[in-house]
MMTF fields as JSON, N, C-alpha, C and O atoms, coordinates in Angstrom:
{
  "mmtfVersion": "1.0.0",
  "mmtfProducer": "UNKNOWN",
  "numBonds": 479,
  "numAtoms": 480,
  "numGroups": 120,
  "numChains": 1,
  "numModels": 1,
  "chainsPerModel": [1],
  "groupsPerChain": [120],
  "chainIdList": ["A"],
  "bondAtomList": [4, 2, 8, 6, 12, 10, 16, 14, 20, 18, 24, 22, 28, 26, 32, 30, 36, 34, 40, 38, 44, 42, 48, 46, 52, 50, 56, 54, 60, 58, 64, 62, 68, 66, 72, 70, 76, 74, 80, 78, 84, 82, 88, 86, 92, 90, 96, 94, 100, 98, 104, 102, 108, 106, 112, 110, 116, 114, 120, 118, 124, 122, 128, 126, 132, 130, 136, 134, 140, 138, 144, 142, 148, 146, 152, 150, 156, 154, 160, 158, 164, 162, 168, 166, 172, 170, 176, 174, 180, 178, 184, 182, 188, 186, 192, 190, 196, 194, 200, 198, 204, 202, 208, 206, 212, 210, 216, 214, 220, 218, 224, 222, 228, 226, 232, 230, 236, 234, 240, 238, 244, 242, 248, 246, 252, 250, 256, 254, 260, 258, 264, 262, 268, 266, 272, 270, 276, 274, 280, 278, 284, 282, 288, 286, 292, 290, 296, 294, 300, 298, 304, 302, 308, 306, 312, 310, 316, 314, 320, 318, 324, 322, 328, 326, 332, 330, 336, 334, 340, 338, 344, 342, 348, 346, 352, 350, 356, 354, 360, 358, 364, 362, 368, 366, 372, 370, 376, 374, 380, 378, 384, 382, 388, 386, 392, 390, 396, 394, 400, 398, 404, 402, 408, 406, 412, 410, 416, 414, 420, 418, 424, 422, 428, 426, 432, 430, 436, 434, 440, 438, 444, 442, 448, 446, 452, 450, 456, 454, 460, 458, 464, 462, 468, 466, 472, 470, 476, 474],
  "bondOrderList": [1, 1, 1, 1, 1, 1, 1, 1, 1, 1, 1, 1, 1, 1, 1, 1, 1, 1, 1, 1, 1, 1, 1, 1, 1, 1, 1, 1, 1, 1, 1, 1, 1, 1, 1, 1, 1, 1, 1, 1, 1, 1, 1, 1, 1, 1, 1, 1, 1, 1, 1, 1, 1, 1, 1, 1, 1, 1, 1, 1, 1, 1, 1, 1, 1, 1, 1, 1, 1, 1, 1, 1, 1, 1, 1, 1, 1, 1, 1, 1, 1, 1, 1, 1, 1, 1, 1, 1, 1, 1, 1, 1, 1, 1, 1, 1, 1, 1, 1, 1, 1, 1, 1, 1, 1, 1, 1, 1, 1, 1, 1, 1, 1, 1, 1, 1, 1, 1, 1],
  "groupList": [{"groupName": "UNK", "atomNameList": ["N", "CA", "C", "O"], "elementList": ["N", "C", "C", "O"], "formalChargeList": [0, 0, 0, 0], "bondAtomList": [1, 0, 2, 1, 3, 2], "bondOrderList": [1, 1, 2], "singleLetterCode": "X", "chemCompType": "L-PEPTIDE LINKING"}],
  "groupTypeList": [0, 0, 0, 0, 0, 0, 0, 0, 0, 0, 0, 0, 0, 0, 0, 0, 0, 0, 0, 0, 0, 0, 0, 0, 0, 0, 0, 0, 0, 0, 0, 0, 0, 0, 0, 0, 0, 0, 0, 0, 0, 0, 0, 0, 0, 0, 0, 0, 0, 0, 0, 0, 0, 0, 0, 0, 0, 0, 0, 0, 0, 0, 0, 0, 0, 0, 0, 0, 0, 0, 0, 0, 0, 0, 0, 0, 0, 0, 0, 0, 0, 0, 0, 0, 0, 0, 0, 0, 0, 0, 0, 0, 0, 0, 0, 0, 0, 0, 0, 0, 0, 0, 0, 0, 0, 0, 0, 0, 0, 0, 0, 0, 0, 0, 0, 0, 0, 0, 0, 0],
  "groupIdList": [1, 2, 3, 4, 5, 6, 7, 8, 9, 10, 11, 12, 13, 14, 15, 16, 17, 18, 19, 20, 21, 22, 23, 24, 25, 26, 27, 28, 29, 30, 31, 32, 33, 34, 35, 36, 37, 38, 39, 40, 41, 42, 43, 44, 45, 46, 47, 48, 49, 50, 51, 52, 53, 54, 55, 56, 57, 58, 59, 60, 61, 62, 63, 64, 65, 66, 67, 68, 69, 70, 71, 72, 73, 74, 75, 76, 77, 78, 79, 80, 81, 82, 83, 84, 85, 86, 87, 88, 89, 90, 91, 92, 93, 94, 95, 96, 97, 98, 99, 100, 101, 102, 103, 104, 105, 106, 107, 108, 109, 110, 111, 112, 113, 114, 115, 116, 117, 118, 119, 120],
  "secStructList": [7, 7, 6, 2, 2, 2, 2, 2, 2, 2, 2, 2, 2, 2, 2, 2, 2, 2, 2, 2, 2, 2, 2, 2, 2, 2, 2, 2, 2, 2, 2, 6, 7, 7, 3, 3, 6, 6, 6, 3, 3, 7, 7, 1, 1, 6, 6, 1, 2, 2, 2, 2, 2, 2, 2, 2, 2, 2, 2, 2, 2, 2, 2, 2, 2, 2, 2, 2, 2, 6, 6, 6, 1, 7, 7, 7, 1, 7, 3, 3, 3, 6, 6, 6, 7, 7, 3, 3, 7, 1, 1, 7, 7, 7, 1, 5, 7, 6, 6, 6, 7, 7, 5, 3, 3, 3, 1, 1, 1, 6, 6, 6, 1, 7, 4, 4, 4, 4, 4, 7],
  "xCoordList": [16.131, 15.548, 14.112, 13.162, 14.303, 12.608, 11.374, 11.541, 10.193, 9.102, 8.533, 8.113, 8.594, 8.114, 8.715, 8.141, 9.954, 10.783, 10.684, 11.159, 10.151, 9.662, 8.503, 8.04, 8.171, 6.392, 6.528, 6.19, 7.202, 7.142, 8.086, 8.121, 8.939, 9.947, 8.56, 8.262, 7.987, 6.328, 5.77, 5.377, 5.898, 4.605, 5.397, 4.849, 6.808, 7.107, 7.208, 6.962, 7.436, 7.953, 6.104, 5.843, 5.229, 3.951, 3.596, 3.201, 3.768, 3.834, 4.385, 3.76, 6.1, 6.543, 5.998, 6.219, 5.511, 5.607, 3.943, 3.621, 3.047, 1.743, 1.924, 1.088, 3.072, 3.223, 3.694, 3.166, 5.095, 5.247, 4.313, 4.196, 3.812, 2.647, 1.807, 1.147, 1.197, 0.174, 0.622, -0.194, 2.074, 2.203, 2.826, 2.702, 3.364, 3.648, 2.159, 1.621, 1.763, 0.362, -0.137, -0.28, -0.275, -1.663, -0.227, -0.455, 0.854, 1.512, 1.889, 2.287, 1.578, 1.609, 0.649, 0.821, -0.701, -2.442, -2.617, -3.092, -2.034, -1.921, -1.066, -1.398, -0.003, 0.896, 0.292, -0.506, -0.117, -0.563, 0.728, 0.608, 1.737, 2.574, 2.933, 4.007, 1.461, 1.115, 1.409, 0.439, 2.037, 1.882, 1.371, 1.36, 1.212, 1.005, 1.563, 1.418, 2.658, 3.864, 4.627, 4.925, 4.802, 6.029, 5.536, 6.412, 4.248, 4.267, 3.175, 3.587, 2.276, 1.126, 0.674, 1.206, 0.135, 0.273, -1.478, -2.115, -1.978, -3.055, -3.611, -3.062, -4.873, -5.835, -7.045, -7.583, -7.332, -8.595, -7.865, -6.648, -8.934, -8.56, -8.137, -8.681, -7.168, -6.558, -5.751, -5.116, -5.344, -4.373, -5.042, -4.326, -6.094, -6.447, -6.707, -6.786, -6.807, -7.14, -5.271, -5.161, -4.419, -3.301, -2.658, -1.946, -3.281, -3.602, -4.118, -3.494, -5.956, -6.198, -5.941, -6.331, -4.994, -4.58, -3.35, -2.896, -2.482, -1.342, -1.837, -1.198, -2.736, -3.51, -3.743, -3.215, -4.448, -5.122, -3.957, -3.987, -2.931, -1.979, -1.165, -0.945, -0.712, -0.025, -1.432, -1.4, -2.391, -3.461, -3.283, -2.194, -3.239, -3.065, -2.559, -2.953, -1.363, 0.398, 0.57, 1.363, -0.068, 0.241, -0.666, -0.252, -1.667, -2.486, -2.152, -2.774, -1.503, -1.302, 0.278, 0.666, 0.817, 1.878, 1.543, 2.124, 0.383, 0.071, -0.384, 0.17, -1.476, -2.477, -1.471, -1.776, -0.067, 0.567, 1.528, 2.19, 1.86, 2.242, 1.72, 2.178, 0.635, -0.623, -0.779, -1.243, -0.542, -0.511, 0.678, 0.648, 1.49, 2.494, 2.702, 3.354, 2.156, 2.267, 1.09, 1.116, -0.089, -1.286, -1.641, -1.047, -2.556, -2.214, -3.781, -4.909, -3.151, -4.85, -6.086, -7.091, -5.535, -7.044, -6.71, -7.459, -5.373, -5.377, -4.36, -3.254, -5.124, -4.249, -4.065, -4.683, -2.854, -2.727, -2.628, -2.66, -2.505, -2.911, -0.978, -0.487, -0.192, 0.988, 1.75, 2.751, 0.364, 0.159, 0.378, 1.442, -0.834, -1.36, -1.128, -1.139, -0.937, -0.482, -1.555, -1.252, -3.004, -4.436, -4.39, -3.812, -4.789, -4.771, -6.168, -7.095, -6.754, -7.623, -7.957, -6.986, -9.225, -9.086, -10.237, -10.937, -10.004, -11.703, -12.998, -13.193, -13.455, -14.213, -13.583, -14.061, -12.666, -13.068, -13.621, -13.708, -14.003, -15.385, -14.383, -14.721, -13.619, -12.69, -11.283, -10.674, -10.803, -9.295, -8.277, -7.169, -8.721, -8.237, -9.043, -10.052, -7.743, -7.984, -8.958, -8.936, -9.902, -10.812, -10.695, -11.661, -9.201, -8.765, -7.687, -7.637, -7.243, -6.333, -6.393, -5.54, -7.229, -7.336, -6.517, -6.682, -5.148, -3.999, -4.588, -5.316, -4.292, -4.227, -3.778, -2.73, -4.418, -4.078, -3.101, -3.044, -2.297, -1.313, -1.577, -2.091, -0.917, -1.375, -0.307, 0.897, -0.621, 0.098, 1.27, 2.212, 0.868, 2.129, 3.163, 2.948, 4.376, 5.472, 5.837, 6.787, 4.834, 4.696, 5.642, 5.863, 6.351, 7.837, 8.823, 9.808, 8.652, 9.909, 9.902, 10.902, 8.608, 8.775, 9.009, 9.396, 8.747, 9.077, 9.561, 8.778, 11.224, 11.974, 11.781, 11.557, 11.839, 11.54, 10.586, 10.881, 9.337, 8.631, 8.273, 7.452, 9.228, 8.848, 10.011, 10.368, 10.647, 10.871, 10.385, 10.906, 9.314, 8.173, 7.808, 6.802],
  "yCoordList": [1.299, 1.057, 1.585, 1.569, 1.938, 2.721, 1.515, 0.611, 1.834, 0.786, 0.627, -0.462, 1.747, 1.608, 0.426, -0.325, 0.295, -0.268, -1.916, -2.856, -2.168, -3.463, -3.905, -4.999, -2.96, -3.683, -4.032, -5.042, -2.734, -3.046, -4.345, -5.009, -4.72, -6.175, -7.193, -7.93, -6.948, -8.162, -8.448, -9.435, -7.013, -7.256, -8.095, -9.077, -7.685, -8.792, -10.27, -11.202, -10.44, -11.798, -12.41, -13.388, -11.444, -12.264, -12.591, -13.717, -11.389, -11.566, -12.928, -13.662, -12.96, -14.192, -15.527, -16.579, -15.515, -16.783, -17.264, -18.452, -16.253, -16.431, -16.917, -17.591, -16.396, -16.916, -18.26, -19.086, -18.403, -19.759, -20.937, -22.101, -20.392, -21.73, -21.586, -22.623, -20.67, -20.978, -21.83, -22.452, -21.751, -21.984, -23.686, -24.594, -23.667, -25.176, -25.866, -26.619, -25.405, -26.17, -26.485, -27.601, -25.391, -25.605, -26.929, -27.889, -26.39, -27.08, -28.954, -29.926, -28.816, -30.179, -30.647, -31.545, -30.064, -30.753, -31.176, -32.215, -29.932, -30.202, -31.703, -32.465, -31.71, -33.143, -33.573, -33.871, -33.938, -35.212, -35.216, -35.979, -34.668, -34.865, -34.212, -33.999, -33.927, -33.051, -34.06, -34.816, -34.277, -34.818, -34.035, -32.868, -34.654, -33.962, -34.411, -35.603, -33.482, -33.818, -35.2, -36.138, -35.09, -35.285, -37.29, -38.142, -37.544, -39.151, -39.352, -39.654, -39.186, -39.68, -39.029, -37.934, -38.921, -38.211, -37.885, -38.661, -37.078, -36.736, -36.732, -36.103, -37.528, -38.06, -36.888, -36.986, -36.124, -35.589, -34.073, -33.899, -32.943, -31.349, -31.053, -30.061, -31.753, -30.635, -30.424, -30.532, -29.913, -28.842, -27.838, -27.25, -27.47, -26.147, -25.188, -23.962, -26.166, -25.259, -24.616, -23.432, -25.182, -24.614, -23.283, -22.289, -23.855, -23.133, -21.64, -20.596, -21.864, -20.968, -19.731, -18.582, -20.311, -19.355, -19.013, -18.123, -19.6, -18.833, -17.535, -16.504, -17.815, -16.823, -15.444, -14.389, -15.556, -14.851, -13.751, -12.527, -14.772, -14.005, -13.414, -12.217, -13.851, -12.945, -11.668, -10.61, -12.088, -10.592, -10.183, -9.903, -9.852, -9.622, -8.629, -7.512, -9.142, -8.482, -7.718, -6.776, -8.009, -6.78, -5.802, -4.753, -5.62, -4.709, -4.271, -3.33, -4.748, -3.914, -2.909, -1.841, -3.795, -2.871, -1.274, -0.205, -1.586, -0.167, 0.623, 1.678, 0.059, 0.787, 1.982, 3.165, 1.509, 2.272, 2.768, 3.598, 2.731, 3.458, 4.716, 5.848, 4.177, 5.408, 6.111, 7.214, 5.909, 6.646, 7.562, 8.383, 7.239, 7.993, 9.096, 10.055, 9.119, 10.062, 10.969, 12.038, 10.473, 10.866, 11.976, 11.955, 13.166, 14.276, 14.101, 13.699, 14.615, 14.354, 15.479, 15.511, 16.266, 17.136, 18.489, 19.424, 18.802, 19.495, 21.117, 21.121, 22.048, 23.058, 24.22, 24.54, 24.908, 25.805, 27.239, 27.183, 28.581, 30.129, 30.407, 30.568, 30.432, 30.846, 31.743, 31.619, 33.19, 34.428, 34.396, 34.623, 34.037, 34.546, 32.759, 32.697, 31.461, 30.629, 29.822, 28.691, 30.27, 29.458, 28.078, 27.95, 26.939, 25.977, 25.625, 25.802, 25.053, 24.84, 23.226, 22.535, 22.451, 20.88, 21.12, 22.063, 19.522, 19.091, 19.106, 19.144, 19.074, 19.803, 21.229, 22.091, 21.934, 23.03, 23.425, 22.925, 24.465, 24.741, 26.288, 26.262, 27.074, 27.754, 27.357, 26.66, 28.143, 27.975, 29.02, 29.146, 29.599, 30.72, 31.025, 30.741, 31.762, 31.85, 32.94, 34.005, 32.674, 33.612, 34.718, 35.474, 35.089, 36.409, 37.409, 38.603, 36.64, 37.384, 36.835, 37.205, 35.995, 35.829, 35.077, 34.828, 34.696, 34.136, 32.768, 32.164, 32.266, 30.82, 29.776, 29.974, 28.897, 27.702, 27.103, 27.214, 26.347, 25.149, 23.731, 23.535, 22.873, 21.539, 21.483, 21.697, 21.314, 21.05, 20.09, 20.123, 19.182, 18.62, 18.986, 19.2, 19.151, 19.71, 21.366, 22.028, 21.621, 23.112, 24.211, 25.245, 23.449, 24.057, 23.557, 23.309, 23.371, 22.129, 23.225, 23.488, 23.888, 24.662, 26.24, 27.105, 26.442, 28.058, 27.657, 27.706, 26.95, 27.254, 28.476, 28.242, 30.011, 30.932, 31.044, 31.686, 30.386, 30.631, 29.609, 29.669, 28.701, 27.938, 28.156, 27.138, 29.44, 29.669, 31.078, 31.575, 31.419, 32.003, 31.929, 32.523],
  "zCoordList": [12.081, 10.779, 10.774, 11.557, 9.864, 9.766, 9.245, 8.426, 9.974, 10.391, 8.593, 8.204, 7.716, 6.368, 5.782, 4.994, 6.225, 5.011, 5.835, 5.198, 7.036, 7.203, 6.81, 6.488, 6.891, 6.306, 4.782, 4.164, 4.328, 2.45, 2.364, 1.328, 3.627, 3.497, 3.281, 2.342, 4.337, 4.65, 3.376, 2.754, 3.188, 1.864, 0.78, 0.281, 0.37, -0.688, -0.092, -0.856, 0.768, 1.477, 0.826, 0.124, 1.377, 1.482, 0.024, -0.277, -1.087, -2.143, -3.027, -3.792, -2.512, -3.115, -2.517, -3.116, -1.712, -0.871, -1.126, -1.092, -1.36, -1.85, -3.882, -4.483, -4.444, -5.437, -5.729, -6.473, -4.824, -5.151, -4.549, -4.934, -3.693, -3.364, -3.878, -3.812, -4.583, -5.635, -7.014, -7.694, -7.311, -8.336, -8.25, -9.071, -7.214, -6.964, -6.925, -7.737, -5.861, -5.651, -7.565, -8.065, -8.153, -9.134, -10.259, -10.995, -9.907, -11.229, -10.616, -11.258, -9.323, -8.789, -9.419, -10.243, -9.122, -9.074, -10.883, -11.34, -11.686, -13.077, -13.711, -14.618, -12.905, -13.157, -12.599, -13.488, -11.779, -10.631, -9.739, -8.781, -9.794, -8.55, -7.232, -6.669, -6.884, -5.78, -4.5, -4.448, -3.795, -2.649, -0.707, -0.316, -0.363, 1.112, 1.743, 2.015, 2.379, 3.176, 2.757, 3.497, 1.699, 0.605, 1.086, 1.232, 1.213, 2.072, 0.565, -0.555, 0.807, 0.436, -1.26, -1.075, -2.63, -3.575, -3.395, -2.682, -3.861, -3.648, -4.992, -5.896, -5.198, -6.226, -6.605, -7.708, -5.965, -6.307, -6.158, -6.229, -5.922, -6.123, -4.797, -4.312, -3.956, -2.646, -2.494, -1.446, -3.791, -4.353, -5.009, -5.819, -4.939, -5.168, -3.872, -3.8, -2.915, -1.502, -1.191, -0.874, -1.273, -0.955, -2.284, -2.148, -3.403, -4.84, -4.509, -4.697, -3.744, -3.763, -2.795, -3.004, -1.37, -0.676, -0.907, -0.189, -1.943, -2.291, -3.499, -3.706, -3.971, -4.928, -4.156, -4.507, -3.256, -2.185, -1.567, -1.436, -1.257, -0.562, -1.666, -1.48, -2.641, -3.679, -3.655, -3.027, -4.383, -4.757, -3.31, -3.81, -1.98, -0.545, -0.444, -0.106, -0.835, -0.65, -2.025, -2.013, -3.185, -4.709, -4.364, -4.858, -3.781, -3.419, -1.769, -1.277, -1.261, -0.474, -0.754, -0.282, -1.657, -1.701, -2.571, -2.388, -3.565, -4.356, -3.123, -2.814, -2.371, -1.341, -0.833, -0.989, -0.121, 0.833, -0.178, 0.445, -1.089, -2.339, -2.694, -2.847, -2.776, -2.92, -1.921, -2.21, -0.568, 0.581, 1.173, 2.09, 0.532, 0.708, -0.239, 0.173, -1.706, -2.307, -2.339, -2.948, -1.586, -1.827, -1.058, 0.019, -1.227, -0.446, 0.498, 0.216, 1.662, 2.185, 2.433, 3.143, 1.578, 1.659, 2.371, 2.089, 3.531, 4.411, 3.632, 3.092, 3.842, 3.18, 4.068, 5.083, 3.322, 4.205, 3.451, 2.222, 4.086, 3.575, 3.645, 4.762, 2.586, 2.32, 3.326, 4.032, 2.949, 3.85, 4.847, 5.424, 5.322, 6.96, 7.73, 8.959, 6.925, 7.617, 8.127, 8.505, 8.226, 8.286, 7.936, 6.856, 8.445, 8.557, 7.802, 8.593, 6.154, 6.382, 6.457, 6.149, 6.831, 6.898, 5.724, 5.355, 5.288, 4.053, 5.08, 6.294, 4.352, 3.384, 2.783, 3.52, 1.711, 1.567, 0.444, -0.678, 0.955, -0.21, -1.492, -2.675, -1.185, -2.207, -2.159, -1.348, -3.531, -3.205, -2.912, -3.433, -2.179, -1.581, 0.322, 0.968, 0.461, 1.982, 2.316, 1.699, 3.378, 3.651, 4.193, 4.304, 4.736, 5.678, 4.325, 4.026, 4.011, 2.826, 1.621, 0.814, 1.262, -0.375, -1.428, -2.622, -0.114, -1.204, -1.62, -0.832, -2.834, -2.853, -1.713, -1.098, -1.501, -0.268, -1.45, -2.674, -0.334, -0.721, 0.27, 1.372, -0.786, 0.093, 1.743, 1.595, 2.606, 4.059, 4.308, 5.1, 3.31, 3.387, 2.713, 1.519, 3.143, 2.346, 2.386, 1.968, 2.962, 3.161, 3.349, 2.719, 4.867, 5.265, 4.947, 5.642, 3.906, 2.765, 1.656, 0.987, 1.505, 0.116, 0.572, -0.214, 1.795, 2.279, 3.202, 4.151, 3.635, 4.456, 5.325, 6.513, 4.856, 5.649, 6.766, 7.774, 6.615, 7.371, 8.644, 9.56, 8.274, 9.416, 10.558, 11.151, 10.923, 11.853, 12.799, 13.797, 12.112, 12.908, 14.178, 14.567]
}
């Protein structure tokens, strides 16, 4: 099994589980039928401390799931010369290659889009 598809498991698990305890917690503390460990009912606000880390962990886990969302589609800067095959990294300063002039392309995906040349 591929390691992506456990983590994005984590992230919802952390997601739901940061939701429903936020939402039990705040809808206990709102009724008054918040108890702690189902013995004792709790009178004052400590149900917002279990409130506010189920909050925490839902915002946690929804932002981490865009973050690596975003990382997977996101390109990182690295290009390459079609042509002559030049490798360039960021900083670059044109968009074209400095030995032959062709337009750069982004690196990733590269030998996905010219099969031919990646058996050079």
């Amino acid at each position: 099994m591929n390691k992506k598809w456990i983590w994005r498991g984590l992230e919802w698990i952390l997601v739901l589980v940061g939701l429903t305890m936020a939402v039990d917690a705040i809808y206990g503390g709102i009724t008054g039928s918040y108890y702690v460990y189902k013995r004792m009912p709790v009178v004052s606000f400590w149900w917002v401390v279990p409130a506010a880390m189920g909050l925490m962990l839902f915002v946690g886990g929804t932002c981490s799931i865009f973050k690596f969302c975003d990382l997977e589609r996101s390109d990182d800067g690295n290009r390459i010369c079609p042509t002559c095959e030049e490798v360039y990294l960021p900083p670059i300063k044109t968009k074209e290659c400095s030995k032959c002039s062709s337009l750069l392309e982004p690196l990733v995906g590269f030998y996905k889009r010219h099969p031919e040349l990646k058996d050079k």
